[in-house]
SELO-160662 format. One line per 10 residues: number of its first residue (from 0); for each residue x, y, z of C-alpha. Coordinates in nm, 3 decimals. Layout:
N
NUM> X Y Z  ... .
//
This chain:
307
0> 1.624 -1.005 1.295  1.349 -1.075 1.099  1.030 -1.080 1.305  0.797 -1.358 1.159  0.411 -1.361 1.198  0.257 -1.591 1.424  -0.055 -1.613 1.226  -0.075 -1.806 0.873  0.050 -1.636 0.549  -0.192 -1.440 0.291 .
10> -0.113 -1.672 0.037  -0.214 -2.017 0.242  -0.507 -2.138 0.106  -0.879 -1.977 0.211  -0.979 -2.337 0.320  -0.731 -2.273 0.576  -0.886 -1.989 0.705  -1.150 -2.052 1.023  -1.558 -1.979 0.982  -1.633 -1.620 1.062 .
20> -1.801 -1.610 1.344  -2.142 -1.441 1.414  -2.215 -1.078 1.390  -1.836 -1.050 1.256  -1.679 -0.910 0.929  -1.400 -1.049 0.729  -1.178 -0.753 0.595  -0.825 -0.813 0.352  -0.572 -0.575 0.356  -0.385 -0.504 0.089 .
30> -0.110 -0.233 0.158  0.189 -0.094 -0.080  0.434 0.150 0.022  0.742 0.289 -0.267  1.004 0.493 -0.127  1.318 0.630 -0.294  1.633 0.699 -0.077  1.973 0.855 -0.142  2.165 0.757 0.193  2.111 0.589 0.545 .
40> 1.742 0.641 0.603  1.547 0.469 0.920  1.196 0.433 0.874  0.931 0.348 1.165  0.605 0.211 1.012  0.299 0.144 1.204  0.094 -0.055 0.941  0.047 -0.366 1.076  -0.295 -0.482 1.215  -0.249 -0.384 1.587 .
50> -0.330 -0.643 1.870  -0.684 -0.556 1.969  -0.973 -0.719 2.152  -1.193 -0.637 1.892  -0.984 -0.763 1.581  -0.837 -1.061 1.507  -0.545 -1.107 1.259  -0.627 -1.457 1.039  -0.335 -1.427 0.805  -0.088 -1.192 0.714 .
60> 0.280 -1.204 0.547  0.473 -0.880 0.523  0.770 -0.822 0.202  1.058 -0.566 0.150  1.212 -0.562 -0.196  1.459 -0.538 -0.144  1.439 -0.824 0.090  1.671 -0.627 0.410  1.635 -0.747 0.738  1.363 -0.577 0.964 .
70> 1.288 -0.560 1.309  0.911 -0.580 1.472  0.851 -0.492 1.815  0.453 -0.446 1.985  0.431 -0.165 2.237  0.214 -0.396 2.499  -0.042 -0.144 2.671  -0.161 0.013 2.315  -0.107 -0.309 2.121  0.086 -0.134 1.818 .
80> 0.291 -0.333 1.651  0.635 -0.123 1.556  0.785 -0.237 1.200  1.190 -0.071 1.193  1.379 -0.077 0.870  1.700 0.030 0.753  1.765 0.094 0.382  2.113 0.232 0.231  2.046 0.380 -0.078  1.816 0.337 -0.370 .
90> 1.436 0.201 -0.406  1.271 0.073 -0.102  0.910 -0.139 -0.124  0.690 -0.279 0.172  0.405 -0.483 0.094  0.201 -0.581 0.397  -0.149 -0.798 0.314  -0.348 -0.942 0.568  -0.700 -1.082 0.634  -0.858 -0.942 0.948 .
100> -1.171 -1.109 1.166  -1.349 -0.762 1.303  -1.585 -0.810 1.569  -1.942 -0.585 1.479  -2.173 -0.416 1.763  -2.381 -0.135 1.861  -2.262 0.109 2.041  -2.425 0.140 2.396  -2.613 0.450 2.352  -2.657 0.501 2.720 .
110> -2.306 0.453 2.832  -2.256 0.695 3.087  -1.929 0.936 3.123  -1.699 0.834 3.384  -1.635 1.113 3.652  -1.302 1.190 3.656  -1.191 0.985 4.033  -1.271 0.712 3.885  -1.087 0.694 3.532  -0.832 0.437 3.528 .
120> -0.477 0.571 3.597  -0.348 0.472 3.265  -0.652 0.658 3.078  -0.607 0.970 3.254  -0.352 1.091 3.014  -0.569 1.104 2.726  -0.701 1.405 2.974  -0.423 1.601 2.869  -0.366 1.867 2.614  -0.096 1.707 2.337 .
130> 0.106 1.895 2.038  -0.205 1.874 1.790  -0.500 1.834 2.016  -0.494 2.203 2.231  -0.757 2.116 2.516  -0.681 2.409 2.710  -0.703 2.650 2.447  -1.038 2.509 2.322  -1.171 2.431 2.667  -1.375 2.778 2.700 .
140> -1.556 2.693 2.360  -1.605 2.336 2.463  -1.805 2.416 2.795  -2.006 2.745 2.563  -2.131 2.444 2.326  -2.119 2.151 2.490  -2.194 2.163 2.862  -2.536 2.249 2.893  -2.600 1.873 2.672  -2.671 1.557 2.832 .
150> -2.400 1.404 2.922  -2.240 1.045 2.813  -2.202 0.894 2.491  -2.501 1.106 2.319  -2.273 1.429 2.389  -1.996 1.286 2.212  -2.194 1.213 1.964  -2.324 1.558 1.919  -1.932 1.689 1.929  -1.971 1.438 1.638 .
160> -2.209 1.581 1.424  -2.112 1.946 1.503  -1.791 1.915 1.366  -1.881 1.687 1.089  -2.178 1.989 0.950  -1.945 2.285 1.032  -1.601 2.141 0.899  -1.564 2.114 0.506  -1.368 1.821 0.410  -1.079 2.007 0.165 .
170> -0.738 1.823 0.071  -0.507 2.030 0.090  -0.629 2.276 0.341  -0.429 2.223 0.592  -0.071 2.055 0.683  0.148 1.854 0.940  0.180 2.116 1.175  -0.214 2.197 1.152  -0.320 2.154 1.491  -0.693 2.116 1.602 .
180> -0.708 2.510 1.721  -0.593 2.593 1.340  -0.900 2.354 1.220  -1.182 2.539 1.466  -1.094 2.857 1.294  -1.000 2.772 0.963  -1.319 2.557 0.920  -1.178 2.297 0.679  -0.977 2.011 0.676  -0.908 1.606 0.633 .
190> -0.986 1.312 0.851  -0.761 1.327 1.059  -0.856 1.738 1.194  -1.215 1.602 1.187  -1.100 1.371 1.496  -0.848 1.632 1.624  -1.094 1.851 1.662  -1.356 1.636 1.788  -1.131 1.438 2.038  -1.002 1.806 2.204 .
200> -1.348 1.908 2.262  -1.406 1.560 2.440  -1.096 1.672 2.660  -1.190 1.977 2.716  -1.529 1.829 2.852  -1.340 1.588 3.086  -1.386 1.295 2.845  -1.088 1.114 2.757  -1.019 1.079 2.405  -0.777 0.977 2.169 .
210> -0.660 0.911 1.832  -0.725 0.573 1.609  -0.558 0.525 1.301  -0.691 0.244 1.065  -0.745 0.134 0.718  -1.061 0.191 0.552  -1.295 0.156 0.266  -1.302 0.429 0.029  -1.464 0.459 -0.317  -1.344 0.848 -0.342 .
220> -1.071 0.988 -0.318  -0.785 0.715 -0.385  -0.692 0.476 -0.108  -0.524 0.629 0.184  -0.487 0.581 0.555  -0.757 0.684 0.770  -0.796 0.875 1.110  -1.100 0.828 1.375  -1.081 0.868 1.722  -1.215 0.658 2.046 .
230> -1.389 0.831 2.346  -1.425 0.652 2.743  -1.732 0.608 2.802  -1.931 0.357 2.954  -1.615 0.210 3.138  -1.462 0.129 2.800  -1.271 0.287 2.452  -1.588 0.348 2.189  -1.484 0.468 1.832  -1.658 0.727 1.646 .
240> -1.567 0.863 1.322  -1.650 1.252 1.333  -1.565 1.312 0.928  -1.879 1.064 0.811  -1.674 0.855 0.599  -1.678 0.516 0.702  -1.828 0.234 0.911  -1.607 0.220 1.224  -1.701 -0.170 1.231  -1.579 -0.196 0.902 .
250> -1.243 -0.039 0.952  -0.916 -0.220 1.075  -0.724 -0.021 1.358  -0.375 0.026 1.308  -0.302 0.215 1.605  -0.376 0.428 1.854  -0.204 0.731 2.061  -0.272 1.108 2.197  -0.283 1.235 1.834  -0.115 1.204 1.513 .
260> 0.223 1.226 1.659  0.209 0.874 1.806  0.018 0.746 1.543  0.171 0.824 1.181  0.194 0.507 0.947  0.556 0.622 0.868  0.831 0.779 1.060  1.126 0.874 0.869  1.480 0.934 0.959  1.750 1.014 0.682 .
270> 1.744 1.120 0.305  1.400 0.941 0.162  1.025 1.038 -0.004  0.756 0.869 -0.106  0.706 0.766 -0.439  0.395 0.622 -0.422  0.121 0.472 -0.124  -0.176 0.212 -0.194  -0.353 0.100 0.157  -0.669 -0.105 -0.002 .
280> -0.911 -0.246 0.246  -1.193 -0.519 0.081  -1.489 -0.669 0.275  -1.454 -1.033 0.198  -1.732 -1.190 0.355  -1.994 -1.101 0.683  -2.147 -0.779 0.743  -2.158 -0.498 0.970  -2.389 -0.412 1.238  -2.659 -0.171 1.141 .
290> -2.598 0.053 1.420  -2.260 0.229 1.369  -2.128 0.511 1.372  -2.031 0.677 1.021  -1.795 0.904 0.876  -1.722 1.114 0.507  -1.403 1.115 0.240  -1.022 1.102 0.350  -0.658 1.199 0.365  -0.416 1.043 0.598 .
300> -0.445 0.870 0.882  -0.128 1.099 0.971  0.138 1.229 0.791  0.531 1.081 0.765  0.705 1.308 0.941  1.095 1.313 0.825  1.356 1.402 1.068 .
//
């Protein structure tokens, strides 16, 4: 059931690949996962470049060693693409490279909120409280901080910098059940509380919000999976990326959901850990817009939860 790519493989030649096109950046993707198991184990990745109007995928060839069969499935309205293994025992590798076309722009910095009649019926969950992203009990600090500001994309950009000046970036500080409540108090945290945190308060403020998780460039710490988060504004889904770490029109979206829940690069059923992770993401050739938004160091995009 092997699910093959309908774009060319990694390893055809670069003459093969089509001229970038203006205002665009070419990004490679160079991803290794090692995983020991001692039984039946089902994993659930979501590492594939994810179907996206602002991303196109220009090559990409996925390999298990062992080489079991896989199954990939796309979940249509987000545009994640699902990758479902079984393994029986022993080492398991996945190697997924790909080169990725990413559309660069600058954010409209007048883009209006949208009152809440109008926003589309299938935004209007990202409304909602969800298990790491506690809207309601946030809300009252939200509207103490927050309301009085003008309103639109500028205010989510001040949720932005608050969070980014008042949260330390600290691996280790917090965990998979850390929730963005936990974060507000605790005052430290990894990428993806920085967009936790900022995404409830955009709830909280009747902005729908939600998490984006996506590889990125890093020079420190080692490579990992990143976590920003997308507001609706202006009509439309805008990223920002509340920790300061990286361009978000240099970044390669992965997926996106209410938080980390729907979101984590790994979901793990049965007897297996992690040996070892390498997501590398290169800039191979454009360059960004000078007028994104930027973030700081990182963790991961989310956690594998084992179950």
């Amino acid at each position: 059931m092997n699910d093959a790519s309908p774009t060319q493989s990694i390893n055809d030649p670069v003459a093969l690949q089509p001229p970038l096109g203006a205002g665009s950046v070419r990004l490679k993707i160079d991803c290794e996962l090692n995983y020991e198991t001692t039984g039946d184990s089902e994993f659930i990745f979501l590492i594939q470049a994810a179907l996206h109007n602002d991303q196109t995928v220009v090559q990409e060839s996925l390999r298990l060693d062992p080489p079991i069969p896989y199954r990939s499935f796309v979940h249509e309205p987000s545009g994640n693409r699902f990758l479902r293994v079984r393994a029986l025992g022993g080492p398991l590798q996945v190697q997924y490279n790909a080169i990725v076309d990413r559309s660069a722009g600058h954010p409209d910095i007048l883009a209006p909120e949208v009152p809440v009649h109008a926003i589309p019926d299938e935004v209007m969950r990202f409304l909602l409280p969800s298990r790491y992203c506690e809207s309601d009990l946030l809300g009252p600090v939200a509207q103490q901080m927050f309301a009085g500001l003008p309103t639109g994309y500028s205010r989510v950009r001040a949720v932005c910098d608050w969070v980014h000046d008042n949260v330390t970036y600290q691996i280790g500080s917090t965990n998979a059940t850390t929730t963005s409540n936990d974060v507000f108090s605790q005052r430290m945290g990894v990428c993806r509380d920085y967009a936790h945190l900022a995404l409830t308060f955009c709830r909280a403020l009747n902005i729908p919000a939600r998490l984006v998780s996506v590889y990125a460039h890093f020079d420190e710490p080692p490579p990992d999976f990143h976590a920003i988060f997308e507001a609706f504004v202006g009509g439309k889904w805008v990223l920002f990326d509340p920790s300061g770490m990286a361009p978000v029109d240099q970044v390669v979206r992965l997926a996106n959901g209410r938080d980390a829940k729907d979101v984590a690069f790994a979901t793990i059923y049965g007897p297996a850990r992690m040996v070892s992770m390498s997501p590398v993401l290169t800039c191979i050739g454009g360059s960004a817009s000078a007028g994104s938004d930027v973030a700081a160091p990182v963790q991961s995009a989310s956690t594998a939860v084992a179950a």
